[in-house]
C-alpha positions as CSV (number, residue, x, y, z in Angstrom):
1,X,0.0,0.0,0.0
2,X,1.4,3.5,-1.3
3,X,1.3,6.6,0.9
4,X,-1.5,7.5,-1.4
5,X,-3.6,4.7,-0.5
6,X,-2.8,4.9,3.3
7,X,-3.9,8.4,3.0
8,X,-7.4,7.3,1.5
9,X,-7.7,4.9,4.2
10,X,-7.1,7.1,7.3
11,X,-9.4,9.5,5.4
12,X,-12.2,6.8,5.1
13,X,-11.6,5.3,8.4
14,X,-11.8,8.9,10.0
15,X,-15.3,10.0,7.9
16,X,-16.4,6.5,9.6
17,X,-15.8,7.0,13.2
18,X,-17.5,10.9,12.7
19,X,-20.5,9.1,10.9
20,X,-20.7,6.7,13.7
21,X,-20.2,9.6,16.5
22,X,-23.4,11.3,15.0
23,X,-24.9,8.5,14.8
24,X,-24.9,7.9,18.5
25,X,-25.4,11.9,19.4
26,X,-28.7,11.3,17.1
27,X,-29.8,8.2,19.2
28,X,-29.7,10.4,22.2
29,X,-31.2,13.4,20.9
30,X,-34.1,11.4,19.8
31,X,-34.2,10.2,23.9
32,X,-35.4,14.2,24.6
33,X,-31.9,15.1,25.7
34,X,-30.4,18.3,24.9
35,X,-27.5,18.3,23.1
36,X,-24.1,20.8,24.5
37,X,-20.5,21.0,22.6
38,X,-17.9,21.0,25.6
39,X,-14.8,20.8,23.2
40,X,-11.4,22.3,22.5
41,X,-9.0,22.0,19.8
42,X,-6.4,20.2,20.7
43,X,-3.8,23.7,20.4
44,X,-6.4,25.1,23.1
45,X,-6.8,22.0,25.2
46,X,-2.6,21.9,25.1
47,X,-2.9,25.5,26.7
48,X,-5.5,25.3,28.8
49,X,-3.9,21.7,30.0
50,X,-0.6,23.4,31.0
51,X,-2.6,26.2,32.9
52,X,-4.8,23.4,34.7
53,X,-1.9,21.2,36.0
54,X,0.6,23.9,36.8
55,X,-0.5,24.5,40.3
56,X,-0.5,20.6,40.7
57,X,3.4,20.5,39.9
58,X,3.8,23.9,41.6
59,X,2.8,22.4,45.1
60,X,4.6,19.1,44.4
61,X,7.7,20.4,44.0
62,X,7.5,23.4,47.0
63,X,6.2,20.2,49.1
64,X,8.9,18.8,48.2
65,X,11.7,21.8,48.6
66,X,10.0,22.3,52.0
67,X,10.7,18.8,52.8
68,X,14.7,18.8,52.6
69,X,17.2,16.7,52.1
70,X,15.9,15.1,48.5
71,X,17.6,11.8,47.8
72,X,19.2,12.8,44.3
73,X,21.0,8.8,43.7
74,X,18.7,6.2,42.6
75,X,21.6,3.5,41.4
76,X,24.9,5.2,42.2
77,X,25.9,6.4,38.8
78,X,24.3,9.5,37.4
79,X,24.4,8.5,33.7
80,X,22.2,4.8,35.2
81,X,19.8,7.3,37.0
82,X,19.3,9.3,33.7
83,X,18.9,6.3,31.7
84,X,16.5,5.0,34.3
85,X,14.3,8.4,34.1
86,X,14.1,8.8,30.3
87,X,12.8,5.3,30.5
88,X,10.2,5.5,32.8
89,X,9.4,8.9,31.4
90,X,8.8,7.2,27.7
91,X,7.3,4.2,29.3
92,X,4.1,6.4,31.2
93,X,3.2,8.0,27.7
94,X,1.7,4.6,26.5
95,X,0.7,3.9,30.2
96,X,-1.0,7.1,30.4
97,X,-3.5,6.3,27.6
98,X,-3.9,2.9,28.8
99,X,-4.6,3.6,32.4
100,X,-7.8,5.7,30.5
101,X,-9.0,2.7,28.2
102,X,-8.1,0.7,31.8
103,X,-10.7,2.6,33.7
104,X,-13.6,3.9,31.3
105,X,-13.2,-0.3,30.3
106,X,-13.9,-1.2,34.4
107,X,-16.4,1.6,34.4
108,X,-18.3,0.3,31.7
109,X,-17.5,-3.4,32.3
110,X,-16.6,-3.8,28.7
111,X,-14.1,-3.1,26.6
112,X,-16.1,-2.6,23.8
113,X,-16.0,0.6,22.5
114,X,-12.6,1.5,23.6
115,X,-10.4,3.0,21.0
116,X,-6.5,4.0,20.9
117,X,-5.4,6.2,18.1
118,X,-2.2,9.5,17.0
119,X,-3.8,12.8,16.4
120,X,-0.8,15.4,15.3
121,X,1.8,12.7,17.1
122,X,-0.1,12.3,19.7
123,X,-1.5,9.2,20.8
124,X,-4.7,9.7,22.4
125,X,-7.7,7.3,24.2
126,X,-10.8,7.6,23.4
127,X,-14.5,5.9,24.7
128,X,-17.6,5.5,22.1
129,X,-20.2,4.8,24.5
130,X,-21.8,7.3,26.3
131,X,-21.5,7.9,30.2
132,X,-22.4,9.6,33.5
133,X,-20.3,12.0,34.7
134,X,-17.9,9.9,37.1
135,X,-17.6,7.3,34.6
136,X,-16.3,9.8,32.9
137,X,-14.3,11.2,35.1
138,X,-12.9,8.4,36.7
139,X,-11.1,7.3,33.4
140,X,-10.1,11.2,32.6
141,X,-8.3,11.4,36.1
142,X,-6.6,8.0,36.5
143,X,-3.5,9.0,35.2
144,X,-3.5,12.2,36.8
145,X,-4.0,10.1,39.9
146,X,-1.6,7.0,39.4
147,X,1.0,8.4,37.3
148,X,0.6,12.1,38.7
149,X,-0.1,12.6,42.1
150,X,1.1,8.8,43.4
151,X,4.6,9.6,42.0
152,X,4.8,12.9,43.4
153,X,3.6,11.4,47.2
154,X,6.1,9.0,47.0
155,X,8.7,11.3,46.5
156,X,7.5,13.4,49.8
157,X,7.7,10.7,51.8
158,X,11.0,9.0,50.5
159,X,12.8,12.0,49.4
160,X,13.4,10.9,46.0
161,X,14.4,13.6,43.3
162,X,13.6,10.5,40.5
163,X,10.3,10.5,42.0
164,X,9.5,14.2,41.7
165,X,10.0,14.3,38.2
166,X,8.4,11.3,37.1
167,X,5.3,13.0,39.2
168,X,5.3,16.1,37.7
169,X,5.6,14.9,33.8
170,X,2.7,12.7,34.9
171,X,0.7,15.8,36.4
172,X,1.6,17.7,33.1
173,X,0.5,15.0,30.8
174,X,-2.5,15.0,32.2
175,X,-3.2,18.9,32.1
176,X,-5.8,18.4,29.2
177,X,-7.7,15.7,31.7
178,X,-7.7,17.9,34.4
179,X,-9.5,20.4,32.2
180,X,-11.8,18.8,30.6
181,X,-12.6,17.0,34.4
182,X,-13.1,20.6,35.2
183,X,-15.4,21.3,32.4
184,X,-17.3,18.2,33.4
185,X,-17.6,19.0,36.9
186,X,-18.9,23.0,35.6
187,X,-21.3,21.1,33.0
188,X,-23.9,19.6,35.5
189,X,-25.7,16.2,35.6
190,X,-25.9,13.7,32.6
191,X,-24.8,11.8,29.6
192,X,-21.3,12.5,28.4
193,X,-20.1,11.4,25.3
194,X,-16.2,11.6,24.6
195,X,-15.8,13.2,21.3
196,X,-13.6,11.6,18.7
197,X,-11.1,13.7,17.9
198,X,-11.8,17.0,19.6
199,X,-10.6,17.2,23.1
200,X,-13.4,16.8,25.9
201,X,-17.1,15.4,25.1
202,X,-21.0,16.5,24.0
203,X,-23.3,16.5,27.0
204,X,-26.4,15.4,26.3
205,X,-29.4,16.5,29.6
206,X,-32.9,16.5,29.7
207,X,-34.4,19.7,29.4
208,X,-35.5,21.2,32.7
209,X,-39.4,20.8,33.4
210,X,-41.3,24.5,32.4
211,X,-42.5,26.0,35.4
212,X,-46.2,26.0,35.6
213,X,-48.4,29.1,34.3
C-alpha cells in the first residue's frame, strides 16, 4: 500500500468513526436530551492543560523543597539514573492512555467501545459509549492520579528527586484531563459522550421541566 492509498484509508476510516459519532449523538437526541459542545482544539486543550496542571506541579515540587534533604541517587551512577528516568518517562506516555482505556473499560464493564489512536503525534484514548459524569471522570483522572499525584507522594515521603520528576511529567500529561474534568464538573448532571477527535465530550441533559403558568 502506497502513501496515497494509506492516506485514502485514514481519510475513510476517520469519515467513519464521525459518521458513527453522529450517529450515536442522534440516538440520544431522539431520547429528549439536549445536546451541548464542551470541546477544545487540541492547540487550546494543550494551553489550557498546561494552565490546569501547573498548580498541581507547583505544590509538588515546593512540598517537596520544603521537605529537605531530597535523595538525588537512585543506582549510584548519574548517567544509570538518567537512563532510568528517560525510561520511565517514555514508558508512562503509553501507560497514560492505557490507564484511560483501563478505567472507562472497568467503568463500563466492557471493553467494547474503547479505542486508541495518534492525532498530530499524539496518541490519544478515546470511549464511544456514552456515560455519566464519574464514569467519565474516573477514566479522565486515572493518570493524573496513578502516574501524577502517586509519583509525586512517593517522593515526599521518601525523598526521592527521581520520584518528583516522574510525578510532575505525569501531572503535566495530564493537564488536558484535568481540564476537561473541570469542564465536566462546571457542565452539571448527565450523559457525556467523549468526542472523537476533539478534546473533551457533548453532553447530552434532559431539558428542565417548564415552570407552571
Amino acid at each position: 500500500m502506497n502513501k496515497e492509498e494509506k492516506r485514502l484509508a485514514a481519510e475513510r476510516r476517520r469519515a467513519a468513526r464521525l459518521c458513527a459519532f453522529e450517529e450515536r449523538c442522534a440516538r440520544l437526541r431522539e431520547e429528549g436530551r439536549e445536546q451541548k459542545d464542551c470541546t477544545v482544539g487540541l492547540t487550546a486543550a494543550n494551553v489550557w492543560g498546561i494552565l490546569s496542571a501547573l498548580p498541581f506541579a507547583a505544590a509538588a515540587a515546593v512540598a517537596f523543597i520544603l521537605r529537605g534533604g531530597a535523595l538525588i541517587a537512585l543506582t549510584g551512577s548519574f548517567f544509570a539514573d538518567l537512563g532510568l528516568l528517560a525510561l520511565a518517562v517514555v514508558a508512562s506516555i503509553p501507560v497514560h492512555e492505557g490507564l484511560h482505556g483501563l478505567l472507562w473499560a472497568a467503568a463500563n464493564r466492557s471493553f467494547s467501545g474503547i479505542r486508541f489512536g495518534i492525532a498530530g503525534f499524539t496518541p490519544y484514548c478515546a470511549c464511544e459509549k456514552p456515560m455519566g459524569r464519574a464514569k467519565y471522570m474516573l477514566g479522565s483522572l486515572a493518570p493524573f492520579a496513578l502516574l501524577g499525584a502517586a509519583p509525586c507522594a512517593a517522593a515526599f515521603f521518601t525523598r526521592s528527586l527521581f520520584a518528583l520528576i516522574l510525578g510532575i511529567f505525569g501531572i503535566l500529561c495530564a493537564g488536558a484531563d484535568i481540564f476537561v474534568s473541570v469542564r465536566a464538573m462546571a457542565a452539571g448532571k448527565g450523559v457525556l459522550l467523549d468526542h472523537p477527535e476533539r478534546c473533551g465530550f457533548y453532553l447530552f441533559r434532559k431539558p428542565a421541566p417548564q415552570a407552571r403558568q
